[in-house]
N, C-alpha and C positions, 0 to 999 in steps of 0.2 A: 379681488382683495384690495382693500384701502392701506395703502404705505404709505400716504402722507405725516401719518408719524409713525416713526419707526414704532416706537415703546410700547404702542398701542393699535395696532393694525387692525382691522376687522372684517368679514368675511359678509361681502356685500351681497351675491349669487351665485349658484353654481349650477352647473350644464350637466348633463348625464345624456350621452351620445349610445346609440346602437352601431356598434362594428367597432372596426380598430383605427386606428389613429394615422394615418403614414405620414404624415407631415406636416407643419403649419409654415408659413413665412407673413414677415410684417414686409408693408410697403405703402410710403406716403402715408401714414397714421392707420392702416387700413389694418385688418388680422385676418388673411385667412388659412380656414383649417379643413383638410384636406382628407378624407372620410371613406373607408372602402366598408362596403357591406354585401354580406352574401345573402342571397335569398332564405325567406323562411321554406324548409322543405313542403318540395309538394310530391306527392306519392305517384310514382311512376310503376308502370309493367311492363315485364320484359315479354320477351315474343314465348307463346307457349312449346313453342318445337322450332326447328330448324327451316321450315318453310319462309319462300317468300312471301304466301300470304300469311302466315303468322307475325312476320314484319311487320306489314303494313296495315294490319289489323291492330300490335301493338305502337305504331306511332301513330294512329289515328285516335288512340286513350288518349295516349301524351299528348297531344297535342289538345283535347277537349278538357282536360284538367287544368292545363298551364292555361290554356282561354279564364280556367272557371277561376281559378285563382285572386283572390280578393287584392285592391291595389298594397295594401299594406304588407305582401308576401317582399314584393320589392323594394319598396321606400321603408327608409330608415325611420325612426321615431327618435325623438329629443324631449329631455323634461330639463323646464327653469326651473329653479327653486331659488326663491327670496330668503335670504336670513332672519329666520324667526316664525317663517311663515310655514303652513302646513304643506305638504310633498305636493308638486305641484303637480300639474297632469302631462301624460305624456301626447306628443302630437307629430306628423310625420314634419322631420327635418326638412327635406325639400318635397313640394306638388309634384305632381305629372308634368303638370304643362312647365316645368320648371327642366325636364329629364329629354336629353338629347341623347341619339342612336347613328354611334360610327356605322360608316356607309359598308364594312363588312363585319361578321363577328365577332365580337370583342369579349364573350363571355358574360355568365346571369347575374354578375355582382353587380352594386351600384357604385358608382364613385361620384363622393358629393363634395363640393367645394362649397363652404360656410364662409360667409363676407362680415366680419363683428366689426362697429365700430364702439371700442372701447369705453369714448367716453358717452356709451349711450347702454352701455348694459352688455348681455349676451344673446339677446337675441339677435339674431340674423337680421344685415339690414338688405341682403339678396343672396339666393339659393339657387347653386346651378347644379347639375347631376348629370353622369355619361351611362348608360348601359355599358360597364365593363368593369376590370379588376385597377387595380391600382399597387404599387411597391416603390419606386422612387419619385422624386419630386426633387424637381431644380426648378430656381424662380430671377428673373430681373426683376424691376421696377414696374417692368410694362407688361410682362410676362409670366404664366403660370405653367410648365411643363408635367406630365405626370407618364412615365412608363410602365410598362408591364410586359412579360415573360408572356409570348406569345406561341403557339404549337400549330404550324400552318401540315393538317391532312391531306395530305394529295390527293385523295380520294374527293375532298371537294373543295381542293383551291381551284380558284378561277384562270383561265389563262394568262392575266397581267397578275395573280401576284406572283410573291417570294416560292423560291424553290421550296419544297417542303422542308419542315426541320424546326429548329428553335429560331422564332423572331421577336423583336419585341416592338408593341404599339405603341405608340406617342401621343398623349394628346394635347393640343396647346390652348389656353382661356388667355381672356385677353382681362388684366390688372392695371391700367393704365389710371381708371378710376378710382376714387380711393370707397366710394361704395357702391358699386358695381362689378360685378365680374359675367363673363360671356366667353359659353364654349364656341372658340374658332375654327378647329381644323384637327385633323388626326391621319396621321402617316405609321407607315412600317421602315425598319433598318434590319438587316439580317443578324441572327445571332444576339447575344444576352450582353448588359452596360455593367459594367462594374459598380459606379455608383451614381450619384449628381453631378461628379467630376466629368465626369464622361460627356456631358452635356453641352453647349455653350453657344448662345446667343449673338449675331453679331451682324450688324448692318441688315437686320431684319431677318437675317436667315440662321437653321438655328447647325450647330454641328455634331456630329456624335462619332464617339468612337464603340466599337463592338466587336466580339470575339465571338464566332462562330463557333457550335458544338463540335468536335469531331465524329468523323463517320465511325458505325459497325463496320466489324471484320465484313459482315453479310452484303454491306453495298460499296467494300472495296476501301474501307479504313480511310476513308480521305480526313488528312490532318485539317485540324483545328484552324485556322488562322484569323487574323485581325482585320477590319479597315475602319475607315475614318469616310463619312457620308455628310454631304453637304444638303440638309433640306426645304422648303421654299413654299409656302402657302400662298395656295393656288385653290379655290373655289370650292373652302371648305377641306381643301387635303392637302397632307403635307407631302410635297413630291421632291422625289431626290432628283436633282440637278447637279449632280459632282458628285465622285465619289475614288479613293484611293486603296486599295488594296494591297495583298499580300505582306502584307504588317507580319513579323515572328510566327510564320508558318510552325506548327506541332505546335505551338505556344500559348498561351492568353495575357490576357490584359493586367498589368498586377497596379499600374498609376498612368491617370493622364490630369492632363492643364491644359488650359487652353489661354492664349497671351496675346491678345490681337488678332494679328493674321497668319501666326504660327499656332500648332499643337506638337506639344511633348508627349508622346506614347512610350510606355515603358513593358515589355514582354517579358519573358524569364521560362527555360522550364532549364535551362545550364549555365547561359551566360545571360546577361542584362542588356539586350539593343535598348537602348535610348533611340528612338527614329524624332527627327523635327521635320514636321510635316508644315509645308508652305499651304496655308488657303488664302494665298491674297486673290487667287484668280477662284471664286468658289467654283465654275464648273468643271475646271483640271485644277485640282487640288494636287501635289504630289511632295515625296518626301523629298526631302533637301537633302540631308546629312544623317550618320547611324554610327551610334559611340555603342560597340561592346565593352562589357566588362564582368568581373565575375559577381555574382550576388544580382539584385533587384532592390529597386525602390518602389518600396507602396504607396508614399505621399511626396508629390513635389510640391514646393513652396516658393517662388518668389521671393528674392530677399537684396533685393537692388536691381540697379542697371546690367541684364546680361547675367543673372547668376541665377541658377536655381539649387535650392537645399532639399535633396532625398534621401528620407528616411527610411526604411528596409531590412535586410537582411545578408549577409556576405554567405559567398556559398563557395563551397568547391567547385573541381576540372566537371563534378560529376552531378552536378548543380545539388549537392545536398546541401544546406542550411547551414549556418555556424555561428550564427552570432545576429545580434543588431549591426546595423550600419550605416552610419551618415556620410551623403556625399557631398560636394559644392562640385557642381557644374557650370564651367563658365559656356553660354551660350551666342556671345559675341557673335560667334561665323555659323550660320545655320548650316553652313556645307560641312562645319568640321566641329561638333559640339566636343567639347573635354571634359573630363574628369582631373581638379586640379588637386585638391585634397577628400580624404576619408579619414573617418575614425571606425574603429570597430572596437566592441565589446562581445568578445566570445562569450560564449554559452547564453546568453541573453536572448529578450525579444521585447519588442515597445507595444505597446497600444495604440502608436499613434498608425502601427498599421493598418489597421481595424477601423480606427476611428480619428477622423484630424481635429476635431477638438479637443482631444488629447495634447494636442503640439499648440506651441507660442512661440511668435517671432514678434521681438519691441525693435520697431525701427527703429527707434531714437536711441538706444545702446547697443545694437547690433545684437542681439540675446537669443538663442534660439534656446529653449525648455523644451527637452525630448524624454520624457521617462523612463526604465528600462527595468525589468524585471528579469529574474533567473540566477542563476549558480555564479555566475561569473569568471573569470579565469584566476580571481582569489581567492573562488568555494564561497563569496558572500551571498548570502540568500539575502538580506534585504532588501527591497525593492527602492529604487530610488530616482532620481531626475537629475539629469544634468543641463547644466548650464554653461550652454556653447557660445563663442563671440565669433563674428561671422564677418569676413571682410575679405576683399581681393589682393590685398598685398600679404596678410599673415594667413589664409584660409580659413580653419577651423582650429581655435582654441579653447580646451577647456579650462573654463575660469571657476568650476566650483561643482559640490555634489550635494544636493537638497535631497535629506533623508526622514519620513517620520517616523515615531516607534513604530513597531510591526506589531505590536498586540492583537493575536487574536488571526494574524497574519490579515490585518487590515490596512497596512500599511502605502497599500500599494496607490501611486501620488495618481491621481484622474485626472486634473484639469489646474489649469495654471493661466492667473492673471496680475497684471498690473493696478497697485490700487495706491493714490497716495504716495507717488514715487516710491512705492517699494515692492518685492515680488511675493506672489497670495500662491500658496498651492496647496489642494484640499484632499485628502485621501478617505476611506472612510472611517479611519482613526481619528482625524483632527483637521485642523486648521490651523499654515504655517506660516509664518509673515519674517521675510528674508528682507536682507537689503541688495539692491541691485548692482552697486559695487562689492563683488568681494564675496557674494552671496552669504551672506555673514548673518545667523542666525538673531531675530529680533523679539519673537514672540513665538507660543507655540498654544492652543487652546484643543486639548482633549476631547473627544466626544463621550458621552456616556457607556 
């Protein structure tokens, strides 16, 4: 779309992709868009009885049909269309010779990474593709990450992998060029990532944190726990070289950060361990310091020298829920992390749990915008947003409460920004424009 004037914008092409979407990221002017597709079904049989030659009779079908199988069961299809012009034709998003295959199982989906440069249209200016599934995506400048929820069978894992159970695959392309991209390497970590957060790139090696399934009663109930895995591309694979363990044993993962040579892992299932985890040495990574407290943060924020701001939940003795909850964490001594101040709003809960572009922090007025929805402990159901000022000598002050109509109960505030030195926050009722001293009401514009 052409926005060079607002008044008048107009719609130059558009893209119609096969499969779903999991992510896009810009870098050095570059667009890529991140593509998971499943095969077109191909017709399988099962074994006609319980024999082992009925077995092997039916995977000898299966496997002559997936032979016969036309290339396009796998590869995605893309159609341009020019504005004005007739429907254009569809044609496979990425080639063959374009589709690389992790060195174990990765599953029949494709995952295609599209490389657009903008000011050249939408077609593709290079097409990479993995044989496998795709769910998160974390990106550097130089870097393209893509995970997925992996199921290792014991029945035919190899002697070097993962214990069986829930793992998840990694796979890294390399973004350095702003129109080239190249699959590099694919590794395993035990256990399911919470989100992109969980990820993190640094002196070439990349880090992750991950929460192991819990056992069946059947193989002895072994609790759930966490760690944190240091990994290191090595000749097309990514191999762990360090790694830290027993993180909030019976627990998972509810927030992490990663800030240099430190990570902040947050677990929960009664109290909140904060662990700050040392990776200056990546192959003995280990924890530093472990702040309980009651409740959990779902998103840590960085909000100066030494402090971090989490957003969450306060819980009882018996870890049950009660409310939202903002912390400031001062992180000065990694031996001894604190909790200096909290706010809590009973009966509440934010979106920015869920999602952190929900949350806004203006460094240049200390301002943290946290939204909060529910009953509240003054029975108000409107949903609204507050507006936090965040500093180490007063902690957390609230300086104001940004509310839109609730018409239609659509009130509830999504996303908040800075525009024009004043504060923007957009619900699906309207468009609200505050001032950033005072949060003082300036403008308000209705949706239909």
């Amino acid at each position: 779309v052409d926005v060079r004037t607002p008044s008048a914008m107009r719609l130059i092409e558009t893209m119609r992709l096969e499969g779903d979407l999991v992510g896009a990221r810009s870098a050095r002017g570059a667009v890529r868009l991140v593509l998971q597709t499943p095969p077109d079904p191909v017709v399988l049989d099962a074994p006609s009885d319980g024999s082992a030659a009925a077995a092997r009779a039916a995977v000898a079908r299966n496997r002559r049909a997936i032979a016969a199988a036309p290339a396009r069961t796998w590869l995605p299809t893309m159609t341009i269309t020019r504005a004005g012009a007739a429907a254009g034709t569809a044609r496979p998003a990425v080639r063959c010779g374009d589709v690389r295959r992790p060195t174990r199982f990765s599953g029949l989906g494709m995952l295609s990474v599209l490389t657009l440069d903008p000011a050249r249209g939408l077609q593709p200016v290079d097409r990479d593709a993995v044989l496998t599934d795709g769910q998160i995506v974390y990106g550097t400048a130089d870097s393209l990450y893509v995970a997925t929820p992996r199921w290792s069978d014991p029945s035919t894992a190899s002697a070097d992998d993962l214990p069986a159970g829930a793992a998840t695959q990694i796979h890294r392309f390399d973004i350095a060029s702003p129109s080239a991209t190249r699959y590099r390497a694919s590794g395993r970590v035990p256990g399911y990532l919470l989100s992109q957060w969980a990820m993190s790139e640094h002196d070439g090696r990349l880090r992750v944190a991950s929460t192991s399934e819990p056992g069946w009663v059947a193989d002895g109930g072994r609790p759930s726990v966490s760690r944190v895995t240091v990994l290191e591309e090595r000749g097309g694979r990514l191999v762990a070289v360090g790694a830290v363990g027993g993180l909030g044993e019976g627990e998972r993962i509810y927030a992490v950060r990663f800030i240099g040579d430190l990570g902040y892992v947050v677990t929960f299932r009664q109290t909140d361990p904060l662990y700050v985890v040392d990776l200056s040495r990546p192959t003995t990574p280990r924890v530093r310091g472990e702040l309980k407290i009651p409740g959990y943060s779902a998103y840590l924020h960085p909000v100066g020298e030494d402090l971090l701001l989490g957003v969450g939940q306060d819980a009882d003795a018996r870890g049950r829920t009660r409310g939202t909850q903002v912390s400031l964490f001062d992180v000065s001594d990694p031996e001894r992390p604190r909790r200096v101040r909290n706010l809590t709003l009973p009966a509440t809960w934010s979106e920015v749990e869920s999602d952190h572009h929900a949350f806004l922090y203006w460094a240049p007025r200390r301002l943290a915008v946290v939204p909060v929805a529910g009953s509240g402990e003054d029975g108000a159901s409107a949903p609204r947003a507050l507006g936090i000022r965040v500093s180490r000598a007063d902690g957390l002050v609230q300086v104001g409460v940004i509310a839109h109509p609730n018409r239609d109960h659509r009130g509830a505030i999504r996303r908040s920004l800075v525009a024009g030195g004043r504060l923007v926050t957009l619900s699906e009722a309207g468009l609200a424009v505050d001032s950033l001293d005072g949060l003082q009401r300036v403008g308000y514009l209705p949706f239909g």
